[in-house]
PDB file of N, CA, C and O in Angstrom:
ATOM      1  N   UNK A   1       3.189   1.975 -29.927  1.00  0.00           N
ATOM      2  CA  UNK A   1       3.476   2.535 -28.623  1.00  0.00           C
ATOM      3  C   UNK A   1       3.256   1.492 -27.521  1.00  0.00           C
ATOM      4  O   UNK A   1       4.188   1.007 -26.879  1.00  0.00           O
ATOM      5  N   UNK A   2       1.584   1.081 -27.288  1.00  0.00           N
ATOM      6  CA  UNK A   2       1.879  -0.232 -26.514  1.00  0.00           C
ATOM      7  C   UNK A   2       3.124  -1.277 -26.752  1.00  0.00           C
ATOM      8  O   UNK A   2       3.482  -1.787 -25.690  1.00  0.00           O
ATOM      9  N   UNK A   3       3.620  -1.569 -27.521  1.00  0.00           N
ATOM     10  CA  UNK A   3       4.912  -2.863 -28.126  1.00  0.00           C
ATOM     11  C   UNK A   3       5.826  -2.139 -27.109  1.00  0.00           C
ATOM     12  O   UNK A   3       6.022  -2.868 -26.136  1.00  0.00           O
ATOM     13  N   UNK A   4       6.630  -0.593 -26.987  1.00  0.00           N
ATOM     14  CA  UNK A   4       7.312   0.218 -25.944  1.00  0.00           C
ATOM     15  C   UNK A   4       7.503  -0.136 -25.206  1.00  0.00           C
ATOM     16  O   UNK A   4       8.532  -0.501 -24.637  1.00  0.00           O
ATOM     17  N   UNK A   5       5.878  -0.111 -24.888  1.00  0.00           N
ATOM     18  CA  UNK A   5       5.747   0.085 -23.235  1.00  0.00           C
ATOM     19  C   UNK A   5       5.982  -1.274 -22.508  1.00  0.00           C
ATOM     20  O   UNK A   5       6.642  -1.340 -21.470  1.00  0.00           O
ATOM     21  N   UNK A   6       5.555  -2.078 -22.952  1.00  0.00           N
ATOM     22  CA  UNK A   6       5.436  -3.437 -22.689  1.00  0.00           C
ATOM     23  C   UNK A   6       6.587  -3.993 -22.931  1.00  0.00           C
ATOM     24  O   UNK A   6       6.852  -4.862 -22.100  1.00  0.00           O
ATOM     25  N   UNK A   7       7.541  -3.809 -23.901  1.00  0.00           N
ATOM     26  CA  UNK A   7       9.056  -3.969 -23.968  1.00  0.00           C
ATOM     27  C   UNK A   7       9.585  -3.694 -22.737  1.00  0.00           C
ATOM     28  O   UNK A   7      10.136  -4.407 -21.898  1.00  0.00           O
ATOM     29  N   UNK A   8       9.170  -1.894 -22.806  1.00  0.00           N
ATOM     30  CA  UNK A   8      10.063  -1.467 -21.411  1.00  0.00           C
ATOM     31  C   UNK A   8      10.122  -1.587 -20.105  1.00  0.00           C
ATOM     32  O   UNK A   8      11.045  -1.120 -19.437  1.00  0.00           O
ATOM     33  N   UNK A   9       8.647  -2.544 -19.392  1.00  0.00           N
ATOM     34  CA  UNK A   9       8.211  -2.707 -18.603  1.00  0.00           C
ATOM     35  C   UNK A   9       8.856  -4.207 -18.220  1.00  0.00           C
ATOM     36  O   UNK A   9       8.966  -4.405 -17.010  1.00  0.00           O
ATOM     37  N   UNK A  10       9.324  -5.357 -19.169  1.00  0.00           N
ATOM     38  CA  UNK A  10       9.489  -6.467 -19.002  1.00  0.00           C
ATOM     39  C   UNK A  10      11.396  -6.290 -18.749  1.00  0.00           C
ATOM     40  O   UNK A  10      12.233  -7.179 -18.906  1.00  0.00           O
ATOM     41  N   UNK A  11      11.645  -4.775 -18.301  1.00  0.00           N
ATOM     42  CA  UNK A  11      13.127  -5.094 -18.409  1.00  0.00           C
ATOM     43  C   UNK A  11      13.159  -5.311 -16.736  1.00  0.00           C
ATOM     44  O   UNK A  11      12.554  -4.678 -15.871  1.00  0.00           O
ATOM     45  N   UNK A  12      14.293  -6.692 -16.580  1.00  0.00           N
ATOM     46  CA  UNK A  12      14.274  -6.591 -15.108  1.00  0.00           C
ATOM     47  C   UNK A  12      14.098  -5.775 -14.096  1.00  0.00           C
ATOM     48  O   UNK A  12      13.123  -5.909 -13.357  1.00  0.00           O
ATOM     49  N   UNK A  13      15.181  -4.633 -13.881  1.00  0.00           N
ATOM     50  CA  UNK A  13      15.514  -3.585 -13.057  1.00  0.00           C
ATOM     51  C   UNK A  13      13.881  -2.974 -13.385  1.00  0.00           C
ATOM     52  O   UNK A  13      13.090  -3.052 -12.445  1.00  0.00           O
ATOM     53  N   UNK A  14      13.414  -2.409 -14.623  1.00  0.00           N
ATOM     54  CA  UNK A  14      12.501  -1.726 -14.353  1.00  0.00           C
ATOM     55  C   UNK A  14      10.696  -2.559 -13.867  1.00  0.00           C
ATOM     56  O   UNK A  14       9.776  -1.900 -13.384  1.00  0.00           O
ATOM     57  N   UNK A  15      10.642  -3.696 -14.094  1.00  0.00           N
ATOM     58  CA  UNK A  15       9.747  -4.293 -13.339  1.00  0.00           C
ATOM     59  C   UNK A  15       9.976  -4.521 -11.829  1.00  0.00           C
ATOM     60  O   UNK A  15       9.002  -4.542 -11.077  1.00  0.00           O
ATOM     61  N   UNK A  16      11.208  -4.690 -11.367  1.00  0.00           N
ATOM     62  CA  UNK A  16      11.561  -4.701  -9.742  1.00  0.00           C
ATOM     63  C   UNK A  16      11.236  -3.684  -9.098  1.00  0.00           C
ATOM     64  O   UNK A  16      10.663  -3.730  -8.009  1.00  0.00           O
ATOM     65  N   UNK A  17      11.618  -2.461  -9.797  1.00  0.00           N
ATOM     66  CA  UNK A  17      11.494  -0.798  -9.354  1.00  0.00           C
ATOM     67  C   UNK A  17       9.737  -1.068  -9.281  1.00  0.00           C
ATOM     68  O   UNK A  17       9.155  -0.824  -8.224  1.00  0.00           O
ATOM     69  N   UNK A  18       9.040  -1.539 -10.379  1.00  0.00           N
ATOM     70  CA  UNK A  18       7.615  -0.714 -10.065  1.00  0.00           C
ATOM     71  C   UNK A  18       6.922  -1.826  -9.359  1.00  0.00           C
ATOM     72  O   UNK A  18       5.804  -1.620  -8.887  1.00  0.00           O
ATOM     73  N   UNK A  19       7.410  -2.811  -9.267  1.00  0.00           N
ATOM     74  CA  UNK A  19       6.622  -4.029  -7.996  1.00  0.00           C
ATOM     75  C   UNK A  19       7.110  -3.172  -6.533  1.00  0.00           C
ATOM     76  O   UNK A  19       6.397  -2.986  -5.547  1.00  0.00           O
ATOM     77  N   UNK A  20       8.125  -2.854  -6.670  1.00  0.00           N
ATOM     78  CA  UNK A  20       8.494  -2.366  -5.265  1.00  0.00           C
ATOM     79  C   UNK A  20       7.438  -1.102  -4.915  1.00  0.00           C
ATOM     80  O   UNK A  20       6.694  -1.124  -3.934  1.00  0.00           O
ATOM     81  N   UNK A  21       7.496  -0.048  -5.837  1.00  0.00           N
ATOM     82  CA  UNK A  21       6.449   1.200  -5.835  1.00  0.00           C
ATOM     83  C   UNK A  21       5.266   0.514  -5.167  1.00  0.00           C
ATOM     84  O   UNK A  21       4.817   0.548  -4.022  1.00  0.00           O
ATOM     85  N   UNK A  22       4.851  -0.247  -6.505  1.00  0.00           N
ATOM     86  CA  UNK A  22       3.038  -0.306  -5.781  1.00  0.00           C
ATOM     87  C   UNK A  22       3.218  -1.253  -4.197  1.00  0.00           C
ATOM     88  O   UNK A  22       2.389  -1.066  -3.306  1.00  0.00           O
ATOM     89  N   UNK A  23       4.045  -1.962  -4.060  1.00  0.00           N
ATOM     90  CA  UNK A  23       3.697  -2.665  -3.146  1.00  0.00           C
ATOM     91  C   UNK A  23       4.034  -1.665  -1.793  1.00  0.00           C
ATOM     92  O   UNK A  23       3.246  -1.581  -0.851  1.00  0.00           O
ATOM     93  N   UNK A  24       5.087  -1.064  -1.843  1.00  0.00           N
ATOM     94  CA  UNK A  24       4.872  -0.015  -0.375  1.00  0.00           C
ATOM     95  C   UNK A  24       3.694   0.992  -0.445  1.00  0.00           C
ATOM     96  O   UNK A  24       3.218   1.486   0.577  1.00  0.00           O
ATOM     97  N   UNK A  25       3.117   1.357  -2.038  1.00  0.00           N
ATOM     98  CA  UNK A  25       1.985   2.225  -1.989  1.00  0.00           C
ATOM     99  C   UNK A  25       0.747   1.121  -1.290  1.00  0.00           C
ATOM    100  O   UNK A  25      -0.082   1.814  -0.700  1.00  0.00           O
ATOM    101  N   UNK A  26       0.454  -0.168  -1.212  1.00  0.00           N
ATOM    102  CA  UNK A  26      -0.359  -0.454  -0.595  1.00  0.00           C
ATOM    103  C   UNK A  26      -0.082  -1.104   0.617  1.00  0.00           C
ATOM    104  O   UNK A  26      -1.081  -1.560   1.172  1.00  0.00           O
ATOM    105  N   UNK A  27       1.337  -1.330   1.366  1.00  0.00           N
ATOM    106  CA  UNK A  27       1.575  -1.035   2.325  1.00  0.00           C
ATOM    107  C   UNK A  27       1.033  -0.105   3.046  1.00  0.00           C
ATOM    108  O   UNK A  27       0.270  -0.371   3.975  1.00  0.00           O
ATOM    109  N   UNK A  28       1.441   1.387   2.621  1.00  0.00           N
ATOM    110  CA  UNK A  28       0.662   2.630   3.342  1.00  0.00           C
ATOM    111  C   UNK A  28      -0.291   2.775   3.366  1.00  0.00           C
ATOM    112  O   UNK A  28      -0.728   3.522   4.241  1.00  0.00           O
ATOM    113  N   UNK A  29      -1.171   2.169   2.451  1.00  0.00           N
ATOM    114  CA  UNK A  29      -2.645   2.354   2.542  1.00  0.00           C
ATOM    115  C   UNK A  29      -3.276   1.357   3.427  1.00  0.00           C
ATOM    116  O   UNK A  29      -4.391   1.604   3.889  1.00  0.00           O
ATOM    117  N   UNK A  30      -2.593   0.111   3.742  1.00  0.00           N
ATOM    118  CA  UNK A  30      -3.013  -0.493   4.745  1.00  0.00           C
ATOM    119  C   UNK A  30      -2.752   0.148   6.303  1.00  0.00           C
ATOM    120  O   UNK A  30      -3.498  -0.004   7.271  1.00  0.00           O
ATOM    121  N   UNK A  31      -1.549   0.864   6.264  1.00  0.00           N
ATOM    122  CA  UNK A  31      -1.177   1.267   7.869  1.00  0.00           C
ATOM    123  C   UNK A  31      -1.662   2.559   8.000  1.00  0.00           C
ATOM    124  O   UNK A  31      -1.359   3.139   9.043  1.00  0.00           O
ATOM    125  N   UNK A  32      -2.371   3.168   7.160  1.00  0.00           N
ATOM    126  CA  UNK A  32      -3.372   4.157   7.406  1.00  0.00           C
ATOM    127  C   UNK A  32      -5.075   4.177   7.840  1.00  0.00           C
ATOM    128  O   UNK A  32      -5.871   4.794   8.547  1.00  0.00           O
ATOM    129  N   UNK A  33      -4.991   2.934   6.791  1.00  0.00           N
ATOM    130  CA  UNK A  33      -6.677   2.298   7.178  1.00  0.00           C
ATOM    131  C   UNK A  33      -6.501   1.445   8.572  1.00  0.00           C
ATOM    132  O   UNK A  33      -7.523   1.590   9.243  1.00  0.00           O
ATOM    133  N   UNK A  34      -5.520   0.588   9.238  1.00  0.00           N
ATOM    134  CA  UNK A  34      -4.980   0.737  10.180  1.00  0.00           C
ATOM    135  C   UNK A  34      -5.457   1.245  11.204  1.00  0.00           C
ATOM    136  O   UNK A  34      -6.176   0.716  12.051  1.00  0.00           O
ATOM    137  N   UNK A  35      -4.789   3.024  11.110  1.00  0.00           N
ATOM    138  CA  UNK A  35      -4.651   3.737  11.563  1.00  0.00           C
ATOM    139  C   UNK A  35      -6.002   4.405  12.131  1.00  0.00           C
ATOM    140  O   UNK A  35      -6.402   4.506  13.290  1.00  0.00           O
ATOM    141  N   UNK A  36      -6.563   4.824  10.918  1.00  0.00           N
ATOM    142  CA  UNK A  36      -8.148   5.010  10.873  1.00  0.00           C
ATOM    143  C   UNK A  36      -8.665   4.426  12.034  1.00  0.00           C
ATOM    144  O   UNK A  36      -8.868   4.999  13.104  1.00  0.00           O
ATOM    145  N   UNK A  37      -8.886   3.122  11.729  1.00  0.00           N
ATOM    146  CA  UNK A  37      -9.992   2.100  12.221  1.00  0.00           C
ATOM    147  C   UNK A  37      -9.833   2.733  13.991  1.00  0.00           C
ATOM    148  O   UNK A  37     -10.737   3.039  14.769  1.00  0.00           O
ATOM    149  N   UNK A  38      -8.657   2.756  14.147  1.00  0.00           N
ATOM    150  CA  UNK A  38      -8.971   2.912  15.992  1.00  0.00           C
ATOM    151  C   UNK A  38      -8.498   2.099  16.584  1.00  0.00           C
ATOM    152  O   UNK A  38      -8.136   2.314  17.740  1.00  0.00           O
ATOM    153  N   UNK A  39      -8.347   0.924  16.006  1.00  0.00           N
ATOM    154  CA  UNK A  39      -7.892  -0.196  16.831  1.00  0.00           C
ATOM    155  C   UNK A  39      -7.018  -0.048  17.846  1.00  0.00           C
ATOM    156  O   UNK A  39      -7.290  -0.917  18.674  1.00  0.00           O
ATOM    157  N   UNK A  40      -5.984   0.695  18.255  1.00  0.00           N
ATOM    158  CA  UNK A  40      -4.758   0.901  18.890  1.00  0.00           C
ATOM    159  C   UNK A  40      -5.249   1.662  20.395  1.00  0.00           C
ATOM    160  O   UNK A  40      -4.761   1.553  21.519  1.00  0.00           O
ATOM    161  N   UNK A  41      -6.444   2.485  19.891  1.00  0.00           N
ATOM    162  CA  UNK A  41      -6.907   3.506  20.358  1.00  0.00           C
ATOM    163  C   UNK A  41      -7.609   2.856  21.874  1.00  0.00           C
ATOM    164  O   UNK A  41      -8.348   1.874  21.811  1.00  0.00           O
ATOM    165  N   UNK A  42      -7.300   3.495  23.160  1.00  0.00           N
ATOM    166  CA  UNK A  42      -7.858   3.088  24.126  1.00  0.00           C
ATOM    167  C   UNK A  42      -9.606   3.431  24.174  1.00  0.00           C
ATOM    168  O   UNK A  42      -9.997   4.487  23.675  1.00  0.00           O
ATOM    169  N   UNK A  43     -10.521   2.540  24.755  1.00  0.00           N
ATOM    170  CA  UNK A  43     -12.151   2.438  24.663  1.00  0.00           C
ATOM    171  C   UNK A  43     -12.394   3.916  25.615  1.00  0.00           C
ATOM    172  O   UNK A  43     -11.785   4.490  26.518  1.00  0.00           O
ATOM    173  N   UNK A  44     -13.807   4.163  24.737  1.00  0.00           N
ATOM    174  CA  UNK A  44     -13.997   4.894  25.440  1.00  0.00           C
ATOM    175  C   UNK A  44     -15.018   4.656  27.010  1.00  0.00           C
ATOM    176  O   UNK A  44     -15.695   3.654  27.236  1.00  0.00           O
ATOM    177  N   UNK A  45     -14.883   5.826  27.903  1.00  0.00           N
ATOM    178  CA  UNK A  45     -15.034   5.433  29.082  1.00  0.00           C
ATOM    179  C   UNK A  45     -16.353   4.506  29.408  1.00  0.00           C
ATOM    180  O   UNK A  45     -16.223   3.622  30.255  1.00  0.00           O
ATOM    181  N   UNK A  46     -17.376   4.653  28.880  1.00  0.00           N
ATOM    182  CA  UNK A  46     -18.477   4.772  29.281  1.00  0.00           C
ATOM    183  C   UNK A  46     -19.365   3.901  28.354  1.00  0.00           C
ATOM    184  O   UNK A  46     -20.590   3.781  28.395  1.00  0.00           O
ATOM    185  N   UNK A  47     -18.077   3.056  27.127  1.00  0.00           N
ATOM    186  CA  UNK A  47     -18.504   2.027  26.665  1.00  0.00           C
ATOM    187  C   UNK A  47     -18.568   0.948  27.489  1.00  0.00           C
ATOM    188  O   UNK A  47     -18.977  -0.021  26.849  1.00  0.00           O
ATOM    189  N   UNK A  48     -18.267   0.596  29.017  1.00  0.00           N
ATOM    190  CA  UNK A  48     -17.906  -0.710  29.460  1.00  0.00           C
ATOM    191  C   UNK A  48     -19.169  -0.799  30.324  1.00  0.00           C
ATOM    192  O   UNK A  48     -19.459  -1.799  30.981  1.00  0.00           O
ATOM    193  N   UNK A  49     -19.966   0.425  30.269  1.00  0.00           N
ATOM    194  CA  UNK A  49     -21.341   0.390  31.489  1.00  0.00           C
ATOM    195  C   UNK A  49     -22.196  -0.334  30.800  1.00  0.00           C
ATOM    196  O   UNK A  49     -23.298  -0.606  31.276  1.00  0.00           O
TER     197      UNK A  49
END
């Protein structure tokens, strides 16, 4: 079964397809943690006293 998988994984089209998957899956996980952090986010008031 591993020999399969590993066959089926080394076929062009289907290694392009799953580099593409994970790499926008950690795309999004970066522009969420991103997101999280605040950065974008205007200070709050009463941090500048």
């Amino acid at each position: 079964m591993g020999q399969k998988l590993l066959n089926f994984w080394q076929q062009p089209i289907v290694n392009f397809i799953g580099r593409t998957i994970i790499y926008f899956v950690i795309l999004l996980i970066l522009l969420y943690l991103y997101d999280y952090s605040g950065i974008g986010s205007p200070k709050f008031i009463y941090n500048e006293f």
